[in-house]
C-alpha positions as CSV (number, residue, x, y, z in Angstrom):
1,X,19.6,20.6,-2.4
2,X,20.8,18.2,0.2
3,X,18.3,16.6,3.2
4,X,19.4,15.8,6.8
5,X,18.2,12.0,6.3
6,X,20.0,10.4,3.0
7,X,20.9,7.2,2.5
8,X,19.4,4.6,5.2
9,X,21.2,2.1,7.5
10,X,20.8,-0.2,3.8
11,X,24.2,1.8,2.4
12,X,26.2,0.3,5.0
13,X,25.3,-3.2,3.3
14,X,25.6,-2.0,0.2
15,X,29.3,-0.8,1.2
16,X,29.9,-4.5,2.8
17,X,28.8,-6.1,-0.7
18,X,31.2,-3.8,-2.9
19,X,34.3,-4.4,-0.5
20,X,33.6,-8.0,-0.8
21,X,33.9,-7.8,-4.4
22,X,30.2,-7.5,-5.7
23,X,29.4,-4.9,-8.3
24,X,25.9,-3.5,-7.9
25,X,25.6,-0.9,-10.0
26,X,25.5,-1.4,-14.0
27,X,28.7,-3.9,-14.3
28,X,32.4,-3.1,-15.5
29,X,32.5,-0.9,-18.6
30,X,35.5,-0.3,-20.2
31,X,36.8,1.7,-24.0
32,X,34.7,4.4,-24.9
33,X,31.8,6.0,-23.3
34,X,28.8,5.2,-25.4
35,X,27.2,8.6,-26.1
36,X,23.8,9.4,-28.4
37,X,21.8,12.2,-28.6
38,X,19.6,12.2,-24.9
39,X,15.9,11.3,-25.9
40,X,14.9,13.8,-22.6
41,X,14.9,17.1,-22.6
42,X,18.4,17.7,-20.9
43,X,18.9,21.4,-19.3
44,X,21.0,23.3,-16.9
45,X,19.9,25.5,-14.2
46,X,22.2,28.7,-13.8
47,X,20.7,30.3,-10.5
48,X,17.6,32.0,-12.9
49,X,16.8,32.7,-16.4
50,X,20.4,34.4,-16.7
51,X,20.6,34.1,-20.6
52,X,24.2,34.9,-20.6
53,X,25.0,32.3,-18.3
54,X,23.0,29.7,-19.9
55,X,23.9,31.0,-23.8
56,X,27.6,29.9,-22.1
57,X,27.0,26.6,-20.7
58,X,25.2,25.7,-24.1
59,X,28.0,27.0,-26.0
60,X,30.3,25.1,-23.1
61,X,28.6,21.7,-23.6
62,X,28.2,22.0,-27.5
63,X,24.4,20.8,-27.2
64,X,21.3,22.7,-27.4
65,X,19.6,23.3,-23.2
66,X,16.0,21.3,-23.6
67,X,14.9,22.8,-20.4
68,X,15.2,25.3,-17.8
69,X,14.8,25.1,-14.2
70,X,14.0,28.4,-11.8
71,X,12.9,28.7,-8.0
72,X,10.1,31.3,-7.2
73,X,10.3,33.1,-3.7
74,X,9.0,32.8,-0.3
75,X,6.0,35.5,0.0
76,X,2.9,34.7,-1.7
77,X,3.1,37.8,-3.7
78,X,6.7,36.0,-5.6
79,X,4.6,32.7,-5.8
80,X,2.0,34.3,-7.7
81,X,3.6,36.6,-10.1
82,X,6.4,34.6,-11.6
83,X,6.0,36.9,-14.6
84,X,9.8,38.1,-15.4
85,X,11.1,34.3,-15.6
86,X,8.4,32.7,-17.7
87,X,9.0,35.7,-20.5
88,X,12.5,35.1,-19.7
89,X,12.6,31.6,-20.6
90,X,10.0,31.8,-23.7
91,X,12.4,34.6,-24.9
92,X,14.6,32.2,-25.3
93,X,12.3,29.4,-26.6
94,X,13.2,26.8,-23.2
95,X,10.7,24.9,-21.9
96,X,10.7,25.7,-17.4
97,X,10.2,24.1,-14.6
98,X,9.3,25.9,-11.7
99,X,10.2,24.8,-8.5
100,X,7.4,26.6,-6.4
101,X,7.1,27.0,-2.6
102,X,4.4,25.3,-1.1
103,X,4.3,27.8,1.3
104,X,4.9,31.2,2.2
105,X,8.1,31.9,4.7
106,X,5.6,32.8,7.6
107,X,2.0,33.1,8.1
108,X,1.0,30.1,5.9
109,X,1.0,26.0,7.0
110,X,-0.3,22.7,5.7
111,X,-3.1,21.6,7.3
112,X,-5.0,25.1,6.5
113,X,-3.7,24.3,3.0
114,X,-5.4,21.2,2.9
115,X,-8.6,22.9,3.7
116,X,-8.4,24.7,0.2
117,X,-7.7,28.2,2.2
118,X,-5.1,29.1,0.0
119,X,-6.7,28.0,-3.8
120,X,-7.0,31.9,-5.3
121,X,-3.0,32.6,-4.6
122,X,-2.9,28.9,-7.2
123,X,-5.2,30.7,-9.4
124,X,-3.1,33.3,-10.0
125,X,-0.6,31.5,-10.4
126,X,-1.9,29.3,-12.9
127,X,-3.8,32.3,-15.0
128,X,-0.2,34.6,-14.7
129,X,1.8,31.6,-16.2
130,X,-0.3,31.3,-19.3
131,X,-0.8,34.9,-19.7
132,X,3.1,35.0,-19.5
133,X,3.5,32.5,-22.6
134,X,4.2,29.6,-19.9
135,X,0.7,27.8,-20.4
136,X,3.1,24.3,-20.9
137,X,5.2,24.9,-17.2
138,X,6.3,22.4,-15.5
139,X,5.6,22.7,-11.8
140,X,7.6,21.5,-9.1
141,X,5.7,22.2,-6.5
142,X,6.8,21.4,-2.4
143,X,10.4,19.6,-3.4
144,X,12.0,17.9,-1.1
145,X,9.2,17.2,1.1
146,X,10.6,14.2,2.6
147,X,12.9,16.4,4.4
148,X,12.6,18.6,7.4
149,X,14.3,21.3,6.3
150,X,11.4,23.0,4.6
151,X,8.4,24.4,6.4
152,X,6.0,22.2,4.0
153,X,7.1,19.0,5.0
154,X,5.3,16.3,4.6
155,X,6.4,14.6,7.9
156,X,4.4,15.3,10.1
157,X,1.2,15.1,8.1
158,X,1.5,13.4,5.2
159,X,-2.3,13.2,4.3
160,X,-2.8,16.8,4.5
161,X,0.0,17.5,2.8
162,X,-1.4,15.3,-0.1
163,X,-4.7,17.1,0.3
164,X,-3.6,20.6,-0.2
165,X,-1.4,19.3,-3.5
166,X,-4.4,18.2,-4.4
167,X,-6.1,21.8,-3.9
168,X,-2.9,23.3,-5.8
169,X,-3.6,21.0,-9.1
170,X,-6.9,21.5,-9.4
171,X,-6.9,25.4,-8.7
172,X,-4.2,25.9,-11.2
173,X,-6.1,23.8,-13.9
174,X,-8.9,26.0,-13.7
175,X,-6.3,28.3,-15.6
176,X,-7.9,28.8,-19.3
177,X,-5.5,27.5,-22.0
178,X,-3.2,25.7,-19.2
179,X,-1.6,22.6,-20.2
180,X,0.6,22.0,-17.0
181,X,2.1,19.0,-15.8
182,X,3.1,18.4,-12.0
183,X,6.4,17.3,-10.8
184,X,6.2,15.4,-7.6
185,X,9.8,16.0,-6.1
186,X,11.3,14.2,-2.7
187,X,14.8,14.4,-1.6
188,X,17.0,11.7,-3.1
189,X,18.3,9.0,-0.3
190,X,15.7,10.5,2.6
191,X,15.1,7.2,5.0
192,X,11.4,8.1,5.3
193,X,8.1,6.6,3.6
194,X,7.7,9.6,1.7
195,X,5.0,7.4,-0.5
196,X,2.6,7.9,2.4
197,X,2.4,11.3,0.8
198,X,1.7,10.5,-3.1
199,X,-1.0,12.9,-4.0
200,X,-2.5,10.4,-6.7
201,X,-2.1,9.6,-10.3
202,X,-4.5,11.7,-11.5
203,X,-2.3,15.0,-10.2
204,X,0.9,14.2,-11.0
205,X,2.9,13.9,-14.1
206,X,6.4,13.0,-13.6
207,X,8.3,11.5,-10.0
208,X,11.1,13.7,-10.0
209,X,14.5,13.0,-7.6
210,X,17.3,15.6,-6.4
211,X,20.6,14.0,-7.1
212,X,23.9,14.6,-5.6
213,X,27.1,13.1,-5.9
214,X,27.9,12.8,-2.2
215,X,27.9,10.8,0.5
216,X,28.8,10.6,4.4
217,X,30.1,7.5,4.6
218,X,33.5,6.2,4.3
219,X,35.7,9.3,2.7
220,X,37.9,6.8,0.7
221,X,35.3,4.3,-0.7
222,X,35.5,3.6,-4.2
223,X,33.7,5.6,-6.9
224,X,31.4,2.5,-8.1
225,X,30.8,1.7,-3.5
226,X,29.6,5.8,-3.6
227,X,27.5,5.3,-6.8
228,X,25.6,2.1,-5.6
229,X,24.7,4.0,-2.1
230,X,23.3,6.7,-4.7
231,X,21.9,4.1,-6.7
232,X,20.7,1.6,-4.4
233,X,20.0,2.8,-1.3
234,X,16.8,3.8,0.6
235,X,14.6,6.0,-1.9
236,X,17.4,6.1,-4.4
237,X,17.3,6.1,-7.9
238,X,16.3,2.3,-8.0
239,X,13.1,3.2,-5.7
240,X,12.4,6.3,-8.0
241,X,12.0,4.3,-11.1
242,X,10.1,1.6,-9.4
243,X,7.7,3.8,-8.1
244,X,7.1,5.7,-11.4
245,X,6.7,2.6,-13.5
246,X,4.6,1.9,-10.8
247,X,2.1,5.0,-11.6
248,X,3.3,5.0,-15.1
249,X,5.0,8.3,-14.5
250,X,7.8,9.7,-16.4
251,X,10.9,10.3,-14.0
252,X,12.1,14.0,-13.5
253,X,16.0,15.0,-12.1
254,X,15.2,19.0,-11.6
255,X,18.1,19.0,-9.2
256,X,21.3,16.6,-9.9
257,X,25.0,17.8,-9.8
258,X,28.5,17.1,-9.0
259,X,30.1,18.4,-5.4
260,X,33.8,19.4,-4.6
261,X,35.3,17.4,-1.8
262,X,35.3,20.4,0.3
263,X,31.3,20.5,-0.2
264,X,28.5,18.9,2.1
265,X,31.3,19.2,5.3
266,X,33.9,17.7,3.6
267,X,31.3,14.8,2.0
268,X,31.6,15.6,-1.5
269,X,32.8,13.1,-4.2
270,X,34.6,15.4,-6.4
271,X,36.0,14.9,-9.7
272,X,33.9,12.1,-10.7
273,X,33.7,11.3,-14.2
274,X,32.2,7.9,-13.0
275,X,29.4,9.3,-11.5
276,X,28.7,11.0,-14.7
277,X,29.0,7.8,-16.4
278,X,26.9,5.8,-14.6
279,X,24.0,8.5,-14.4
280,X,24.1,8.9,-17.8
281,X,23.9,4.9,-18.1
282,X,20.6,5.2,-15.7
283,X,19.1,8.3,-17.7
284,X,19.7,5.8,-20.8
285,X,17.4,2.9,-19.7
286,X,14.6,4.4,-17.9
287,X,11.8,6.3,-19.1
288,X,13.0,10.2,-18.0
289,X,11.1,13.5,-19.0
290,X,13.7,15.7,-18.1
291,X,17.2,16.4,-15.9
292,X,18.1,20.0,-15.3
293,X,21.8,20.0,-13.5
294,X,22.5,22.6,-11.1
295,X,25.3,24.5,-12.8
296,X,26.2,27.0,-9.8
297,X,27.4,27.1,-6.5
298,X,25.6,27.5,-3.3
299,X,28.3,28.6,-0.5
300,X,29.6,26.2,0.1
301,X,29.0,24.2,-2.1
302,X,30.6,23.9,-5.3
303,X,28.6,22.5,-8.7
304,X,29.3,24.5,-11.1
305,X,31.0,22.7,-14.7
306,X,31.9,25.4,-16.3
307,X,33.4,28.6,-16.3
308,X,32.4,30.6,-19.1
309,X,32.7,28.5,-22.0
310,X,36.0,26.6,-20.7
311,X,35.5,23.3,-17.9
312,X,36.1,24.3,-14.7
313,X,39.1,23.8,-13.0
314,X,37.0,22.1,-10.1
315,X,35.6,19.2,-12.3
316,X,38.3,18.9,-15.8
317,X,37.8,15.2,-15.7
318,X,33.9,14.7,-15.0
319,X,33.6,18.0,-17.0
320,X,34.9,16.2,-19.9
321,X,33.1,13.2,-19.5
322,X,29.9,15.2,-19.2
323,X,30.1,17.1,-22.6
324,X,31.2,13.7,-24.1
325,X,27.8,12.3,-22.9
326,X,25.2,15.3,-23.4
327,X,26.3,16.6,-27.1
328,X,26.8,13.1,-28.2
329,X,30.6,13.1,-28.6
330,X,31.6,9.9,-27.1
331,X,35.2,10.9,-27.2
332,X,36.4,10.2,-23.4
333,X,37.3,7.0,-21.9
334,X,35.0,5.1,-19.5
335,X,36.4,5.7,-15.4
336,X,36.9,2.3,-14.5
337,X,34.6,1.1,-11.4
338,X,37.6,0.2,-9.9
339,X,38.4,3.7,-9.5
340,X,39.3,5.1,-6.2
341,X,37.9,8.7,-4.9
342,X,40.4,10.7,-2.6
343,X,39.7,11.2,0.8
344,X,37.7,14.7,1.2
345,X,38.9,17.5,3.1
346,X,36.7,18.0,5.7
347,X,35.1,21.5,7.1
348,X,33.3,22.4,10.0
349,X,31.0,24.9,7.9
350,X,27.3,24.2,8.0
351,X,25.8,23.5,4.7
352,X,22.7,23.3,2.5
353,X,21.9,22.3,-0.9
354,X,18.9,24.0,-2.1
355,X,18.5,27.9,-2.0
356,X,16.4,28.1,0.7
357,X,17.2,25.8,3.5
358,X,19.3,25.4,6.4
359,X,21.2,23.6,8.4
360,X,19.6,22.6,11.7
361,X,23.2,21.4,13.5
362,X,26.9,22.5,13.5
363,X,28.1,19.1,11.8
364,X,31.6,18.4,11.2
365,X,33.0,15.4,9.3
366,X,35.9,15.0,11.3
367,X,36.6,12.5,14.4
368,X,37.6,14.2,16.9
369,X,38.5,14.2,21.0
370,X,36.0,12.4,23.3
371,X,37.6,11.5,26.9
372,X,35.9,7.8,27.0
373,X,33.5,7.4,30.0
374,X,34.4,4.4,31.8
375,X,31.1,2.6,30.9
376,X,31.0,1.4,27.5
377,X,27.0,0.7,26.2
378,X,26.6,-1.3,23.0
379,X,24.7,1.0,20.1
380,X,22.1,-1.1,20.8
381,X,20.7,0.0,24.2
382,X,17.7,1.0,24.8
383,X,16.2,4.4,25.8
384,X,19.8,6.0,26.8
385,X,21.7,8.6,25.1
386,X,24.8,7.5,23.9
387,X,27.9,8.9,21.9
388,X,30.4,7.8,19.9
389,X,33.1,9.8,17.8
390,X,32.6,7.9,14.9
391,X,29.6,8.6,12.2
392,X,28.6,4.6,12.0
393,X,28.1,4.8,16.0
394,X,31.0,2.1,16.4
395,X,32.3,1.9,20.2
396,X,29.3,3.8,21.8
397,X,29.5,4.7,25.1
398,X,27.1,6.7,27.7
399,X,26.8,10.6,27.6
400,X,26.3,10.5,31.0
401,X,29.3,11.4,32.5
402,X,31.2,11.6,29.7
403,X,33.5,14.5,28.9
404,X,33.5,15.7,25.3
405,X,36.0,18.4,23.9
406,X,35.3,18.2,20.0
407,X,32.8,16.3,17.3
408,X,31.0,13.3,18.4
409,X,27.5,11.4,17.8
410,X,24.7,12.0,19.9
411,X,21.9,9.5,19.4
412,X,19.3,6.9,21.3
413,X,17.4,3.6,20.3
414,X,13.7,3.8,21.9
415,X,12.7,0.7,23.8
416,X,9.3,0.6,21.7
417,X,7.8,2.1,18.7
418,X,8.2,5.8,18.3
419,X,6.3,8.2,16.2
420,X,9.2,11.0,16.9
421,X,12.2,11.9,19.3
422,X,12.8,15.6,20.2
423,X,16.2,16.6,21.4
424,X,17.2,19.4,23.6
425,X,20.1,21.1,24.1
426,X,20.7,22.3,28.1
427,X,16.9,22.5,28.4
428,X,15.9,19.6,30.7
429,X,12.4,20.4,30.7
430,X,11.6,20.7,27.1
431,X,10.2,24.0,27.5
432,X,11.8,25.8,24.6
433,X,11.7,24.7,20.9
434,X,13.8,21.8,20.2
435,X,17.0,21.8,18.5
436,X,16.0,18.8,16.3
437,X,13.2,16.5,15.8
438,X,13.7,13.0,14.0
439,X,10.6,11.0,13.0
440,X,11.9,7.8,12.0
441,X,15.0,6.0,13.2
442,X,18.1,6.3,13.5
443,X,17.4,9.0,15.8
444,X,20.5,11.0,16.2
445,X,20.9,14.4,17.7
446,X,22.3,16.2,15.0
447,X,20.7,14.3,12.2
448,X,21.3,11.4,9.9
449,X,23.5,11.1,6.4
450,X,23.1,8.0,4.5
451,X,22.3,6.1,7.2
452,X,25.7,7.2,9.2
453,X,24.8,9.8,12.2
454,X,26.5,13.3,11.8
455,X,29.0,14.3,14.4
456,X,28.1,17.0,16.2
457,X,30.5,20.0,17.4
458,X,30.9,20.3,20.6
459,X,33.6,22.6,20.5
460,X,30.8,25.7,20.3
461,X,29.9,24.9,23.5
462,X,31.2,27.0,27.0
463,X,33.4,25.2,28.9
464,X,31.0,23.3,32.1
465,X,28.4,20.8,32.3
466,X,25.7,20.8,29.6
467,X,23.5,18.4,29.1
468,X,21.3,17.0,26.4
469,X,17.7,15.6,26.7
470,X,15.6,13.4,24.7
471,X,11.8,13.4,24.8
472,X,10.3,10.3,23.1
473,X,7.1,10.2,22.2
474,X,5.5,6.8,21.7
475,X,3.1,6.1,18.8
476,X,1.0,4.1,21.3
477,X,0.6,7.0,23.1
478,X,2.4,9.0,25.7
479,X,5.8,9.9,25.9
480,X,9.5,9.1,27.6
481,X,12.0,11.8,28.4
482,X,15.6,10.6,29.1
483,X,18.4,13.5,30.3
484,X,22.4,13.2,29.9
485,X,24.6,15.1,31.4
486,X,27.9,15.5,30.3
487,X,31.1,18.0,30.5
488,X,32.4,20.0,27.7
């Protein structure tokens, strides 16, 4: 569900605008929350075609489900025979969206993809959804891909990624009595040119988003500062439907949900009716095929809006506010956008928000301990690794030297242009894998979260010198490899 890149550096000004006063989202609303019938198909995913679960959350929300949403596995044999969920669904007369790996867990990769390797496992796919009463699927095909947290992502080679897409769509078509469309689905808030990887008009039907009400900024910004980073920022919502009228497309949420403030490290907004709101508002006024929201919990992280047929205890404010809007009620009061949301109680636990992916550092949301080096640095030096204890990189200061006991910010500015900066943890000559790779700035040892670095905990670490090393590699060529030592 949730990338390692969100928001970019953009949110902080956003943040700056709202605390002077300036309202960027959809204005003040105030009395009752204008609700009608949604003209999309509105839907719920429930972890599968459970049909008790999702007979529940209809009954729950007092509105019919317009769509499904399922994942298929990671082996080539699940991405081919997605039989027992398409008869699921058409048993139950819901139109699907499958979000479908790109690849297999192991064995498979991109480039060969591109070279149309891999067309007869699309094939099958293709003539086993039609056979299975699922000749109108939607496909979601790669989602995410602006991430690194999925083995097909489009980072690193954006052109063949677009290539083998384009292999996918045209395999599948071949399909007798298919009439498929194609979801093309990045990471909401990802701070990288994911556009550099649009397949072309002609093979995709709808720019989909994932959605998530949380953020890693400022744990007691308002609910409307939160919603405009959401809203606003880099590759948000406002770039989404920009790019689709663009390409004429329709716009496509498979993935959107609320998050407990114990979710996401601590980052989640909560009980957020305004959130709610204010999607709704944007569902409202743009041109949207679908929005499935992700009606369970992934340890953990906690989505889910119901419990049985009753609101969850979790979300009884946004709960309401959410059956108001999507039966067509219009019986709960508009959250002011002066609203404040509580400071979230942060956890060390490492997180991910889709099924399949994982988290690539031991973040924490919590300041903690650093003994300050004696030599300060400004954030904006060049081609040194510095730290700070603060996720907007505030009073930097050298890791060389420095002694660290708990979270802290790891991170270095390249002196030129860089296509990518590897980091390594006590490996000073890069000879094993590295622990993360960033491809576009801020490039921050244990990754990036709307535009703020994540801290790092250093409190795994035995007790001793460790250091950290840094190999940049310069998009005119060749590359620069900068080492810190420092004591834990």
């Amino acid at each position: 569900m949730r990338p390692t890149k969100f928001w970019s550096a953009g949110a902080a000004v956003l943040a700056a605008t709202l605390a002077a006063g300036v309202l960027l989202v959809n204005g003040p609303h105030t009395g009752k929350a204008e609700a009608a019938t949604p003209s999309w198909q509105s839907g719920v995913y429930v972890g599968g075609c459970n049909t008790t679960a999702i007979n529940q959350f209809k009954s729950w929300r007092g509105g019919n489900i317009g769509r499904g949403m399922v994942f298929l596995g990671t082996s080539w044999s699940a991405i081919q025979n997605p039989t027992s969920a398409a008869s699921c669904f058409r048993s139950l007369n819901i139109p699907v969206t499958f979000s479908v790996p790109m690849l297999p867990a192991s064995g498979a990769n991109i480039a060969t993809g591109a070279t149309g390797a891999y067309d007869a496992y699309w094939k099958t796919l293709g003539k086993n959804l039609v056979s299975s009463g699922q000749s109108n699927a939607d496909l979601r095909i790669g989602w995410e891909m602006n991430g690194t947290w999925f083995n097909w992502s489009a980072r690193s080679n954006p052109t063949a990624w677009k290539n083998y897409w384009v292999h996918i769509v045209k395999a599948m078509r071949t399909a007798t009595g298919q009439h498929f469309t194609f979801t093309w689905s990045p990471g909401g808030g990802v701070a990288y040119a994911i556009e550099n990887a649009y397949p072309g008009d002609a093979y995709v039907d709808n720019i989909g988003l994932s959605v998530y009400d949380q953020w890693y900024g400022s744990s007691t910004a308002s609910a409307a500062t939160r919603w405009a980073i959401i809203k606003s920022g880099s590759h948000g919502l406002d770039w989404q439907a920009s790019f689709g009228a663009a390409h004429n497309k329709k716009l496509a949420y498979p993935e959107w949900a609320l998050a407990t403030k114990s979710s996401f490290s601590g980052h989640g907004n909560g009980d957020n009716s305004y959130f709610i709101q204010q999607f709704y508002n944007f569902l409202k006024t743009h041109n949207v095929a679908y929005e499935t929201y992700f009606d369970t919990d992934h340890s953990p992280n906690v989505h889910r809006l119901n419990s049985g047929t009753s609101t969850s205890s979790n979300f009884p404010k946004a709960g309401a506010m959410y059956r108001s809007l999507f039966n067509g009620t219009g019986s709960v009061p508009v959250t002011s956008s002066s609203s404040k949301s509580a400071t979230a109680t942060p956890t060390a636990t490492k997180t991910s928000a889709s099924p399949t992916k994982t988290a690539s550092a031991t973040p924490t949301a919590t300041k903690t301990s650093a003994t300050p080096n004696p030599t300060t640095a400004p954030s904006t030096a060049k081609d040194v690794l510095l730290y700070s204890t603060a996720v907007n990189r505030g009073s930097s200061r050298l890791l060389n030297g420095a002694t660290i006991t708990g979270g802290a910010a790891v991170f270095i500015t390249p002196s030129a242009t860089a296509s990518k900066v590897s980091f390594y943890l006590d490996d000073t000559s890069a000879a094993k894998p590295a622990i993360r790779v960033e491809t576009d700035g801020p490039y921050d040892f244990a990754g990036t979260s709307y535009g703020n670095a994540r801290l790092y905990s250093f409190s795994g670490l035995a007790k001793g010198k460790h250091t950290i090393t840094a190999v940049i590699t310069l998009r005119a060529g060749g590359t620069k490899k900068v080492t810190a030592t420092f004591t834990r």
